[in-house]
N, CA, C and O atoms as a GROMACS GRO file, in nm:
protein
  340
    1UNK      N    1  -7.792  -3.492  -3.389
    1UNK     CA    2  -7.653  -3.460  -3.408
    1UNK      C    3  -7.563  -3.574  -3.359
    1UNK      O    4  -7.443  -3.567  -3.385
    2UNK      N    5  -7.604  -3.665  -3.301
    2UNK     CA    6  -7.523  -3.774  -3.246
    2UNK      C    7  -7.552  -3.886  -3.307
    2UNK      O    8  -7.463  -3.967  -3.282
    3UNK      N    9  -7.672  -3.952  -3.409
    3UNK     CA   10  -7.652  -4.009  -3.464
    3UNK      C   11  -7.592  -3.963  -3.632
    3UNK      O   12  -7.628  -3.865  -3.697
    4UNK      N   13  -7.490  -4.071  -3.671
    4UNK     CA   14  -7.469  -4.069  -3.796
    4UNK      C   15  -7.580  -4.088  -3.945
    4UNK      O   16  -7.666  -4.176  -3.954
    5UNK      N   17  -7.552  -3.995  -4.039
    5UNK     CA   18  -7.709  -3.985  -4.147
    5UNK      C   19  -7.605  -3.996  -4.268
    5UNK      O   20  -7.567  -3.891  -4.319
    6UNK      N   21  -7.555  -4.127  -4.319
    6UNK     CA   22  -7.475  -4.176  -4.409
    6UNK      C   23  -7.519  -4.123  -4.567
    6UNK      O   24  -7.470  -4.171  -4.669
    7UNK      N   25  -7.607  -4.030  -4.565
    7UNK     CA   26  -7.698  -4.019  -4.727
    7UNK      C   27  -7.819  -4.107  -4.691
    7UNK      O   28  -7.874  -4.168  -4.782
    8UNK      N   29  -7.862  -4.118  -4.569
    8UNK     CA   30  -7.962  -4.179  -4.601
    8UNK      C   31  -8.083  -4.127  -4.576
    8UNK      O   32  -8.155  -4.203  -4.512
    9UNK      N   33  -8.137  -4.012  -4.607
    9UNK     CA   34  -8.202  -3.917  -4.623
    9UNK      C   35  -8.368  -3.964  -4.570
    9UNK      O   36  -8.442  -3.903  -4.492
   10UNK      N   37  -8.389  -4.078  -4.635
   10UNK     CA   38  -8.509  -4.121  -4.604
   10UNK      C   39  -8.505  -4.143  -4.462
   10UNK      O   40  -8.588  -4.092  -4.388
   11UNK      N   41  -8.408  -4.222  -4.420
   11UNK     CA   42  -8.406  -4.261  -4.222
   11UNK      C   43  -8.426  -4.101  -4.186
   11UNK      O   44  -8.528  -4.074  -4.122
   12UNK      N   45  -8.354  -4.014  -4.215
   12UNK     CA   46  -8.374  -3.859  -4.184
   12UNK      C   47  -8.477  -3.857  -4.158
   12UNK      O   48  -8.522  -3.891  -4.049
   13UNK      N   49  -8.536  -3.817  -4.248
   13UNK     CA   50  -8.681  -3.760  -4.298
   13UNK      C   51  -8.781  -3.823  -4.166
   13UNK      O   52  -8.838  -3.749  -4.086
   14UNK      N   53  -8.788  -4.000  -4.162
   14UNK     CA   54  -8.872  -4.048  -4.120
   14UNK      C   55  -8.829  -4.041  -3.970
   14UNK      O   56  -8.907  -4.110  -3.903
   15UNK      N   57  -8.718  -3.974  -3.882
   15UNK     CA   58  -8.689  -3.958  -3.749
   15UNK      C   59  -8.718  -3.846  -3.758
   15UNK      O   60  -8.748  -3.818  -3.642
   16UNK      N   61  -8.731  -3.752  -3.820
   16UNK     CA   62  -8.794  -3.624  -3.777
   16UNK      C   63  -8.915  -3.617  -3.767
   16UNK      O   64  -8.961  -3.556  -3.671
   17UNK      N   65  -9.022  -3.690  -3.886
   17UNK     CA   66  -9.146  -3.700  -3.874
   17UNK      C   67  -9.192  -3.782  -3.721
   17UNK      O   68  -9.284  -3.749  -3.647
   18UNK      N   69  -9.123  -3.865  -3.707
   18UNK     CA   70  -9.168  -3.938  -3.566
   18UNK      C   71  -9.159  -3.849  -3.422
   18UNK      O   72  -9.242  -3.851  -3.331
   19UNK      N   73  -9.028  -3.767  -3.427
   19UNK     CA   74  -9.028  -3.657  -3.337
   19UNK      C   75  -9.144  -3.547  -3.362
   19UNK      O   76  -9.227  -3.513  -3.277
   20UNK      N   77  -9.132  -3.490  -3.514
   20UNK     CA   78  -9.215  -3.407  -3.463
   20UNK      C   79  -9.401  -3.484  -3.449
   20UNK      O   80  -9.485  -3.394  -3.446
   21UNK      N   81  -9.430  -3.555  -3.446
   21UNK     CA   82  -9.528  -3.654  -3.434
   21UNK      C   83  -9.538  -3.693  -3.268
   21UNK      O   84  -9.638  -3.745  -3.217
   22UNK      N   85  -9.425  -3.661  -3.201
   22UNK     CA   86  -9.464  -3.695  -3.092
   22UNK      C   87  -9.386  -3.838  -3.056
   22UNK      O   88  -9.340  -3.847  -2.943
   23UNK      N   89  -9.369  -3.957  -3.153
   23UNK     CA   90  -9.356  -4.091  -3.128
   23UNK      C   91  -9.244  -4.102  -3.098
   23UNK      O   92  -9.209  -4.220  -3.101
   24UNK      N   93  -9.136  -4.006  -3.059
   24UNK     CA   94  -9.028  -4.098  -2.994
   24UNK      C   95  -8.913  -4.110  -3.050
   24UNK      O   96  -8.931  -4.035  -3.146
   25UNK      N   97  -8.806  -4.150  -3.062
   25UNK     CA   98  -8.675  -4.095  -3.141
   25UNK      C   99  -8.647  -4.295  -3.166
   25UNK      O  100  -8.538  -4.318  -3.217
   26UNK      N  101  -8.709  -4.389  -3.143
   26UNK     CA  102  -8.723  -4.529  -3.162
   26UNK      C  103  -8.679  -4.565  -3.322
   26UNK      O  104  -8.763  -4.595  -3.407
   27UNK      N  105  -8.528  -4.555  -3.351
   27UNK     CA  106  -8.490  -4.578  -3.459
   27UNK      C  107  -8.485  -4.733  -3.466
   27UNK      O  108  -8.451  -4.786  -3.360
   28UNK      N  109  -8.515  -4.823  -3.575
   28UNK     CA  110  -8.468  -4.950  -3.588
   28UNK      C  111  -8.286  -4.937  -3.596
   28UNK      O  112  -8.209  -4.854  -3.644
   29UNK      N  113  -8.270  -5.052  -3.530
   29UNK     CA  114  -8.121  -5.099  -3.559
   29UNK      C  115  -8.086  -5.130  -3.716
   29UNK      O  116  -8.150  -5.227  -3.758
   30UNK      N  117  -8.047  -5.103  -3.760
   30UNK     CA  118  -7.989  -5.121  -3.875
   30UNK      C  119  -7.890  -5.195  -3.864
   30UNK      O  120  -7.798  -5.143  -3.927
   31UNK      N  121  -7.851  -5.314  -3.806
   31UNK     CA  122  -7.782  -5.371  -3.813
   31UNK      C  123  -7.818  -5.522  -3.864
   31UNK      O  124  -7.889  -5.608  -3.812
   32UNK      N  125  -7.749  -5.525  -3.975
   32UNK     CA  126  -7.846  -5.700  -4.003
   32UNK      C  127  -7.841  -5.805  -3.950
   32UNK      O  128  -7.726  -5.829  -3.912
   33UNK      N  129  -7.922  -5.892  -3.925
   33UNK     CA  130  -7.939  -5.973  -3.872
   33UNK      C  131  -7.929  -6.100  -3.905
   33UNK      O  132  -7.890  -6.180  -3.819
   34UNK      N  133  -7.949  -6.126  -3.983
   34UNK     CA  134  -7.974  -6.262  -4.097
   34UNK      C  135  -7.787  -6.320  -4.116
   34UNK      O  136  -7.692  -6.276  -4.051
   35UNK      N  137  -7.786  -6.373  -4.170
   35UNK     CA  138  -7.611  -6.432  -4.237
   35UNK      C  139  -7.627  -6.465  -4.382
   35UNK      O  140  -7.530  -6.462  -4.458
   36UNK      N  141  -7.738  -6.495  -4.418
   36UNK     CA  142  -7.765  -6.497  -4.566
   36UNK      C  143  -7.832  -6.379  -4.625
   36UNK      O  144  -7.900  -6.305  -4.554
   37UNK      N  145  -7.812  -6.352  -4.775
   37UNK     CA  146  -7.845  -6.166  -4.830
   37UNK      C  147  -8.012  -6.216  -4.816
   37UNK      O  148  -8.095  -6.133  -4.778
   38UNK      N  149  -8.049  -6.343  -4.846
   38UNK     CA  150  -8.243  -6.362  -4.864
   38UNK      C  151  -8.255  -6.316  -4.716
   38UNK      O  152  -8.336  -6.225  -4.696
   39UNK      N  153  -8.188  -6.364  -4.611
   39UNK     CA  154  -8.237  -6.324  -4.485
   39UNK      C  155  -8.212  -6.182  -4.444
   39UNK      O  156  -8.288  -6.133  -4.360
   40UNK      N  157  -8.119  -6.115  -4.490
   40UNK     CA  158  -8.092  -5.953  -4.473
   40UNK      C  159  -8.206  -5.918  -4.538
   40UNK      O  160  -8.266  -5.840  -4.464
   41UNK      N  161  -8.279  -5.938  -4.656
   41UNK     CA  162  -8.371  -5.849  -4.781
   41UNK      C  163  -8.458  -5.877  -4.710
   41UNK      O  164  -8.530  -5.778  -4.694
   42UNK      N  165  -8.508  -5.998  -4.632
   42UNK     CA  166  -8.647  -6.045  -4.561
   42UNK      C  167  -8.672  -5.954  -4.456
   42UNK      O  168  -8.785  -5.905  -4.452
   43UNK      N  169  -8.549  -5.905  -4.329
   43UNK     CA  170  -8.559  -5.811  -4.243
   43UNK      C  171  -8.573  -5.688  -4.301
   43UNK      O  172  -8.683  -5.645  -4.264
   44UNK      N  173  -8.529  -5.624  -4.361
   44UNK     CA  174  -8.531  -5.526  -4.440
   44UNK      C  175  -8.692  -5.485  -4.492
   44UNK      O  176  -8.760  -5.385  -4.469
   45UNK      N  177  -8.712  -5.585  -4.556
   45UNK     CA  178  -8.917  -5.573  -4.642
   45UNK      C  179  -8.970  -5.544  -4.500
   45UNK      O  180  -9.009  -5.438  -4.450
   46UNK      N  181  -8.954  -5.702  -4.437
   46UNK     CA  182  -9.026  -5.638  -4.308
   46UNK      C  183  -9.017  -5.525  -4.252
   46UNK      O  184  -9.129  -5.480  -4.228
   47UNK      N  185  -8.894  -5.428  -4.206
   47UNK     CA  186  -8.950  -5.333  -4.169
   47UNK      C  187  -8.975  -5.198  -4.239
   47UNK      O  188  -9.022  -5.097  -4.187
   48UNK      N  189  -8.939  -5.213  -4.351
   48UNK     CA  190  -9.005  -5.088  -4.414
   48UNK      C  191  -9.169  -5.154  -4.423
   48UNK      O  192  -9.249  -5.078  -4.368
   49UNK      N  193  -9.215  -5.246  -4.466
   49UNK     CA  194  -9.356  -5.267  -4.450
   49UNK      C  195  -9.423  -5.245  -4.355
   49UNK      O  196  -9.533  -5.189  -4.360
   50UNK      N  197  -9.361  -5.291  -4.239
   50UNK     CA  198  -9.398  -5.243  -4.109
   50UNK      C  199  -9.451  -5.079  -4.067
   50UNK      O  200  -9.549  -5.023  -4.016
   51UNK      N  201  -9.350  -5.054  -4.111
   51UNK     CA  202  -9.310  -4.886  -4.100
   51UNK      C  203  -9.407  -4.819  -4.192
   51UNK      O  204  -9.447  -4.709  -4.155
   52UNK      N  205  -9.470  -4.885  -4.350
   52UNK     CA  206  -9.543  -4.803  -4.417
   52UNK      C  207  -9.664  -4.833  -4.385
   52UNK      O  208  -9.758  -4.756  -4.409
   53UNK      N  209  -9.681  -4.976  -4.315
   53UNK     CA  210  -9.851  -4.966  -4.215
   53UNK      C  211  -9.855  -4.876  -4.158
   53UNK      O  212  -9.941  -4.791  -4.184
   54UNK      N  213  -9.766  -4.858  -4.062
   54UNK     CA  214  -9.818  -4.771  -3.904
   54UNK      C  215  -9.806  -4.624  -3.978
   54UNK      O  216  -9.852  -4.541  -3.899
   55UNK      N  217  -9.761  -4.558  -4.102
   55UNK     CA  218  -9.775  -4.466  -4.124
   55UNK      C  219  -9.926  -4.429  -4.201
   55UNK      O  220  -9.988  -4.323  -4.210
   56UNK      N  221  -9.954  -4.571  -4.252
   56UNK     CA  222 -10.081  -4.534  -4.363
   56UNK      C  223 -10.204  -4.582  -4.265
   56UNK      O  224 -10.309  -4.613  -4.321
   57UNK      N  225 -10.196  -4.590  -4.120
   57UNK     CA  226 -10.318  -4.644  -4.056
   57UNK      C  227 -10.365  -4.802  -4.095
   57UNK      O  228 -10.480  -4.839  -4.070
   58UNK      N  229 -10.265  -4.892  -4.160
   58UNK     CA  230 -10.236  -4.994  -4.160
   58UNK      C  231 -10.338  -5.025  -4.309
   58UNK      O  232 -10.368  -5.140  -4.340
   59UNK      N  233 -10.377  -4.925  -4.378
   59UNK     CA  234 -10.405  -4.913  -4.551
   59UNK      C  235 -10.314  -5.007  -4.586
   59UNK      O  236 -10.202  -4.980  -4.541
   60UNK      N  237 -10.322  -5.122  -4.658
   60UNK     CA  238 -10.260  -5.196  -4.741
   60UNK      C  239 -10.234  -5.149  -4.879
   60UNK      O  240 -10.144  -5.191  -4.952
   61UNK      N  241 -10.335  -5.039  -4.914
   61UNK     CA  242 -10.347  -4.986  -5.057
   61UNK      C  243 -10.210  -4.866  -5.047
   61UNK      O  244 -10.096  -4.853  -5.091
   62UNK      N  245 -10.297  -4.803  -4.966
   62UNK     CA  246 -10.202  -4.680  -4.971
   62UNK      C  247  -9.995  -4.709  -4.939
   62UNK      O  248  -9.895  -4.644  -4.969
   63UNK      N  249 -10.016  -4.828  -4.873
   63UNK     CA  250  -9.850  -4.843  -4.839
   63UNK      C  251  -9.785  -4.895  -4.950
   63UNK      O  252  -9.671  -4.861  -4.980
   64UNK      N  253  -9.880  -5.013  -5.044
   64UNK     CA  254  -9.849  -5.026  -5.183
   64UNK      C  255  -9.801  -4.947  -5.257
   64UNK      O  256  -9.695  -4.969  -5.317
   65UNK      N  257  -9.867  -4.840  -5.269
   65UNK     CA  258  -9.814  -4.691  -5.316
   65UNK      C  259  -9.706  -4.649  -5.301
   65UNK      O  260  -9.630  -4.611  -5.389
   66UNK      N  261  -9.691  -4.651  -5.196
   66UNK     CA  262  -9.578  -4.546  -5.111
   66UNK      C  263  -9.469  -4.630  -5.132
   66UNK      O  264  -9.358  -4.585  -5.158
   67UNK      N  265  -9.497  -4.770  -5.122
   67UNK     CA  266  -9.384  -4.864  -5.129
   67UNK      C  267  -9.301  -4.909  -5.263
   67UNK      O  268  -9.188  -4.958  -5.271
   68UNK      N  269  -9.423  -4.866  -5.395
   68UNK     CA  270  -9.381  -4.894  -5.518
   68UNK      C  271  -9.473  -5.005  -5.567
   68UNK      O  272  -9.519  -4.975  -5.677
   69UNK      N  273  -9.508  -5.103  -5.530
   69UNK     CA  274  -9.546  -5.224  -5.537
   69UNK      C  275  -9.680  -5.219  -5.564
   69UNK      O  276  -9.754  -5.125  -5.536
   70UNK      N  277  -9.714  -5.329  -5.623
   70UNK     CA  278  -9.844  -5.345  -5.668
   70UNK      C  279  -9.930  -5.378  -5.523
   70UNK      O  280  -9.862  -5.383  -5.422
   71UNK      N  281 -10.112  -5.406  -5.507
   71UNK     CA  282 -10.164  -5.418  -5.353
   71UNK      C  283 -10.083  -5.591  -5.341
   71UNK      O  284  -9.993  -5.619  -5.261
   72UNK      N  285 -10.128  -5.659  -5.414
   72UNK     CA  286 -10.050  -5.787  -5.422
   72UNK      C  287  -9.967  -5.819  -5.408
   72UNK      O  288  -9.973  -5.875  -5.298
   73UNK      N  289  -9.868  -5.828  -5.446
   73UNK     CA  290  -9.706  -5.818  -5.361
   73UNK      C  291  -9.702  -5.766  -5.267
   73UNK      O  292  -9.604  -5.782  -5.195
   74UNK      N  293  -9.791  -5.696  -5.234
   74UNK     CA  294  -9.712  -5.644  -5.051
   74UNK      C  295  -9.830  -5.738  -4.967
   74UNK      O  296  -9.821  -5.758  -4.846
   75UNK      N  297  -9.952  -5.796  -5.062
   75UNK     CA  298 -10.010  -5.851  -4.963
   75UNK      C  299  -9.928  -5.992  -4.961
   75UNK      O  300  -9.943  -6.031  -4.845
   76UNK      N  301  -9.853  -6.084  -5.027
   76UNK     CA  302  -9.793  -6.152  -5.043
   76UNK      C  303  -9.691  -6.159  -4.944
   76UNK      O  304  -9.666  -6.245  -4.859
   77UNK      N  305  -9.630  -6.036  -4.979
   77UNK     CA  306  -9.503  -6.019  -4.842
   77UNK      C  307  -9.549  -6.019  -4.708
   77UNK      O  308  -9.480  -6.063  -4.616
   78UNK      N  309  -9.682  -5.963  -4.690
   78UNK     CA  310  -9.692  -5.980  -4.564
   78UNK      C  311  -9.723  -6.112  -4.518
   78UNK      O  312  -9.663  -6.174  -4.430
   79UNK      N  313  -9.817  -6.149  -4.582
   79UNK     CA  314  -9.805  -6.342  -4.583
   79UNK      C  315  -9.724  -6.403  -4.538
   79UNK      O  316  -9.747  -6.482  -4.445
   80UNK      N  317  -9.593  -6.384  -4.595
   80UNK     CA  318  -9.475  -6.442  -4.627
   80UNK      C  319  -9.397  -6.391  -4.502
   80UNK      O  320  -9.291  -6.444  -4.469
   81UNK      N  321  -9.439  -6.308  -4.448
   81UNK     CA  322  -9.332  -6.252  -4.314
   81UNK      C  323  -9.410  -6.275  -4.190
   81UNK      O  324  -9.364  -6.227  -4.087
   82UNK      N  325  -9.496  -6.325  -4.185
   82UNK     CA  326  -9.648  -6.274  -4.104
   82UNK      C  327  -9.660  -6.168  -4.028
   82UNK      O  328  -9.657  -6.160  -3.905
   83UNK      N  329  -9.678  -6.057  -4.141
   83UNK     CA  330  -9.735  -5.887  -4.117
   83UNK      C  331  -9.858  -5.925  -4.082
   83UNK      O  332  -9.898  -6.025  -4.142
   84UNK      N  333  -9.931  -5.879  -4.004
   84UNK     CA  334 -10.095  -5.852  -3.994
   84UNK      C  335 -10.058  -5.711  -4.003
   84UNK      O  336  -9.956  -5.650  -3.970
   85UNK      N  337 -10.232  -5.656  -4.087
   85UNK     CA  338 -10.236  -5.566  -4.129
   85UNK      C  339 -10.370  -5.467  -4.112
   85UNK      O  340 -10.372  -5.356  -4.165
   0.00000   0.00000   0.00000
């Protein structure tokens, strides 16, 4: 009730699952970081990628899925961000 949920339904969703999961009310800042939009979109991949490891037991396949993306492109992105996975 004290944080603001702008329509963004998914942040919802995924702070309730973490509470009721036990893990903690540990929202990312949403605040960007970068000064250029490539460097906002780069923080951004990163942590939803981040976020769809630690949900899929760090499955590269399955977060592909979840993420939209082919296994390749997200193995790419992680490359490209240095995700270990």
């Amino acid at each position: 009730m004290r944080r603001d949920w702008p329509g963004n339904v998914r942040e919802l969703k995924t702070a309730a699952e973490r509470l009721v999961l036990g893990l903690g009310f540990d929202m990312p800042d949403d605040t960007p970081k970068g000064e250029t939009l490539p460097e906002r979109v780069a923080e951004y991949e990163t942590r939803e990628i981040i976020a769809a490891l630690e949900r899929f037991n760090q499955s590269v396949e399955r977060s592909a899925q979840a993420l939209g993306i082919p296994r390749r492109t997200l193995a790419d992105k992680m490359a490209r961000y240095g995700i270990k996975g």
